[in-house]
N, C-alpha and C positions, 0 to 999 in steps of 0.2 A: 767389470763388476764381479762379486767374491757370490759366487753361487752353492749356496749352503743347504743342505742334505736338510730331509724333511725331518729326522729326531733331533736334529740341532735346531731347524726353525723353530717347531714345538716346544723347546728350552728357553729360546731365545722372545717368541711370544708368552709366553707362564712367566721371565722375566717382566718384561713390558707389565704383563697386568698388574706383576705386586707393585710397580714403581707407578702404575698411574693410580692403582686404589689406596697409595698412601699420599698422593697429591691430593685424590679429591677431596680432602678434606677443607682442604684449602684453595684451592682452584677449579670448582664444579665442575663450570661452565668451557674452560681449560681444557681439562681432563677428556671430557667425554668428545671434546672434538678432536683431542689428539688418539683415544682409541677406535673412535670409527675412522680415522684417517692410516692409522697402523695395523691393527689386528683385524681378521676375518672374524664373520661375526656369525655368518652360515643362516641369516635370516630367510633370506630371497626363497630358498628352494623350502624351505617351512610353507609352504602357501600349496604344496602339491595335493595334504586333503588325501584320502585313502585312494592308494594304487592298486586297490583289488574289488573293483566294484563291480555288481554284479548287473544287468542288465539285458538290452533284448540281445544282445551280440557279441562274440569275444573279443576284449577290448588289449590290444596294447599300449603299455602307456609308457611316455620317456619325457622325463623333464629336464632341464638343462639351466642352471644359474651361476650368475659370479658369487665367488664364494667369501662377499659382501655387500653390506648394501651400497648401492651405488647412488652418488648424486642424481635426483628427479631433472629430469629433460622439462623443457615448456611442455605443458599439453598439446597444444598444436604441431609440435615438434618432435612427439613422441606417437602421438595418432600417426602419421606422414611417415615417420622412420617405422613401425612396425606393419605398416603396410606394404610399404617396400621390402620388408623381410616375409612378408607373405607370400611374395608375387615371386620372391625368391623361391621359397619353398611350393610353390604350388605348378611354377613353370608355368607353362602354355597352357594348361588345363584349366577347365572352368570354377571357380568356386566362390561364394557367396559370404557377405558378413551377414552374420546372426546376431550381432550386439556389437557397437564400437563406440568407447565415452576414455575418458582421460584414465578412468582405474583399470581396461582391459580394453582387449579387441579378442574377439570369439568369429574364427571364421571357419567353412563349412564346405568340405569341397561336393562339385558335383552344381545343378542350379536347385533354386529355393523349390522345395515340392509343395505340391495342393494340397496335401496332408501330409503335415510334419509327425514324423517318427522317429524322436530322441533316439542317440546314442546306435544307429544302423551307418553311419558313416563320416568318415574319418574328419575333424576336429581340430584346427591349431587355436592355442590361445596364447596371449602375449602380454605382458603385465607390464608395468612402467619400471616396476623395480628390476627389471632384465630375466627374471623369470617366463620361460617359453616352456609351453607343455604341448604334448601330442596325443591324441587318442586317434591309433590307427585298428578300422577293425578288421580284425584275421579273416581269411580264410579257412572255413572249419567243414573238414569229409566227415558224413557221419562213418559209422562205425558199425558192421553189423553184428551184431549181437542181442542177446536176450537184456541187456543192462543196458538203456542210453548213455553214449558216448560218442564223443568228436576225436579227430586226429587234426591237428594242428602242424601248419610248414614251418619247421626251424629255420629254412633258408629265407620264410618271408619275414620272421622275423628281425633275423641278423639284418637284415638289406635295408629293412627301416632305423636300424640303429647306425647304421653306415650312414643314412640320408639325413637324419638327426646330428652325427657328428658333423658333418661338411656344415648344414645350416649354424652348428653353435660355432665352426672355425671362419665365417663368411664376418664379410665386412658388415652387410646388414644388421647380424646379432647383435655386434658393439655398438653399432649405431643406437640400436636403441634405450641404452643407458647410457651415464657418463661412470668412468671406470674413476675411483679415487687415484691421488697420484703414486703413493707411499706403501700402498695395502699391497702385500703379497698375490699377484695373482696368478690365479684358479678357480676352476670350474667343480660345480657342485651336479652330481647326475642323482637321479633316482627312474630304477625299470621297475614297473611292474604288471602283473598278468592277470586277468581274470579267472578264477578258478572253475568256473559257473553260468551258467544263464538259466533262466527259469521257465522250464516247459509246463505242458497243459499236467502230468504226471511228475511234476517234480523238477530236482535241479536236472540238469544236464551238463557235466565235466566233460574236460579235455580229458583223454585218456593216453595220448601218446604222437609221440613226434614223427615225423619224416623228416630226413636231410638228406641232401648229397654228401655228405659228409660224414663220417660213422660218428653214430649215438655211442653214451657210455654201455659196459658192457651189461647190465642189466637193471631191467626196467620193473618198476612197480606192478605189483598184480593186488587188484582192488582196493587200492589205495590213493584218495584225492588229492589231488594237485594241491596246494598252497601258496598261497602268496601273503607275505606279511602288510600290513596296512602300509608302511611306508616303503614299501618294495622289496627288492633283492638285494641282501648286503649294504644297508642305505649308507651305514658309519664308514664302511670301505668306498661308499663311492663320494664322499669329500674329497674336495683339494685334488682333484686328478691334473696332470698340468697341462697346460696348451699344446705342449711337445707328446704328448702322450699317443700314442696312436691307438686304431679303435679296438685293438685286440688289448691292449694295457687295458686300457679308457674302461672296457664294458669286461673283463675276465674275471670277477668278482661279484659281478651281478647275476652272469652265466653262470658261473657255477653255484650259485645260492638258486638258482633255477631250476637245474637240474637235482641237487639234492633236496628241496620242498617239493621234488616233485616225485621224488621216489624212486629214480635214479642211483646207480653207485656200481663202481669198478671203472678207472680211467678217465674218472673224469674231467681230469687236467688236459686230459690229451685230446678228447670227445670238444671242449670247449675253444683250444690254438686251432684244432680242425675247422671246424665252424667259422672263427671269424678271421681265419685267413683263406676262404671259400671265396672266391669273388662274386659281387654283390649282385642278386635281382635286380633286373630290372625295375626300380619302382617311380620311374619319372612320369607312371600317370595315374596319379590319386585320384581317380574319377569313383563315384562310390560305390564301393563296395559290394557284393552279394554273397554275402556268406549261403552256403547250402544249408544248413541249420539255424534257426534263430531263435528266441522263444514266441511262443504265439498268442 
């Protein structure tokens, strides 16, 4: 099979649409089954909702879609398969459903507590349109100083994006769509970071990273973190390919990370550092304690 470079794809799709938007005139019904059968349509990862939310806890978040809609599975049959890709993602470790019906499964690791407190620990949710998202939360060192502030682990985050790509490369994840036969595929990501949590005196930001790996060469001075609503780099992180490995995959998200965040000097090099650092440990999502949270 004739495997063709992604600015000839893109010629070759903007082809396709003028020749089915001058069908439908004539052929609706035709038409629009032959461009969800051909073209990416980037719906799925639309449903991600703001990547920079603010909360009792810092939140990373990583979505992962085919980068089209895919044929709906039976309900029954889509309950069953994203459960299995839970039990994938969650391992041997204990974790609880929070909400499971045919439009989502929301599951919770850790067991169900006596007093439920939103958004203090880690989160999968699974959508029927092959849409999986994660809300894992950081481990955050305060910071001491006269200005509240956290330090944040690069290495925990990279490790969760490493634990995120295996589950979108695993059999489970396909399981739970059906992929079209014709449609180019590719995976649709979006990362994004909380900039914030909200203490009794106000916000409370990340102020700076740790890695084993060398940061870029210098680092913001009293300048907040940012993260855009639909994350880091969202339009670069279309269409990434199955072949892609996690330093390609996620090298545009990191780096829109590090410059919203104040960051600058090497940061190409600060970024290849990072995600070819081998991964934390994180095969046990049990929940969470950040040393900081808001109160």
């Amino acid at each position: 099979m004739l495997s063709l470079k992604v600015p000839e794809m893109a010629v070759l799709e903007s082809g396709l649409r003028k020749a089915l938007a001058g069908a439908a005139r004539f052929l609706p019904q035709l038409t629009r089954r032959a461009e969800a059968a051909l073209i990416a349509d980037h719906q799925p990862i639309t449903g991600t909702g703001s990547l920079n939310g603010h909360g009792a806890a810092f939140w990373l978040k990583v979505a992962v879609a085919p980068n089209h809609s895919p044929e709906a599975l039976d309900p029954v049959e889509f309950v069953d398969r994203a459960d299995e890709l839970a039990r994938r993602f969650f391992a041997d470790e204990p974790f609880y459903v929070e909400y499971s019906g045919s439009a989502e499964l929301r599951l919770v690791a850790g067991t169900p507590p006596e007093l439920s407190r939103p958004g203090t620990t880690h989160m999968l949710r699974i959508f029927p349109n092959g849409l999986v998202m994660l809300q894992w939360v950081l481990q955050a060192t305060p910071i001491p100083c006269s200005e509240p502030g956290v330090e944040l682990s690069l290495d925990e985050i990279v490790a969760v994006l490493h634990r995120m790509y295996e589950l979108a490369h695993s059999p489970q994840f396909a399981g739970t769509h059906r992929r079209r036969r014709l449609v180019r595929h590719r995976l649709d990501w979006r990362v994004g970071l909380s900039s914030s949590i909200t203490g009794e005196r106000g916000p409370i930001f990340w102020r700076s990273l740790t890695s084993s790996a060398r940061l870029p060469d210098r680092a913001k001075h009293r300048q907040n973190p940012h993260c855009p609503f639909d994350g880091y780099a969202a339009g670069a992180m279309n269409d990434r390919k199955l072949t892609d490995s996690v330093g390609l995959t996620f090298k545009p998200a990191l780096q829109a990370l590090f410059i919203s965040s104040g960051y600058s000097g090497k940061i190409t090099e600060a970024v290849a550092g990072a995600l070819e650092t081998p991964a934390l440990d994180t095969s046990s999502p049990g929940t969470a304690k950040p040393e900081i949270t808001a109160d």
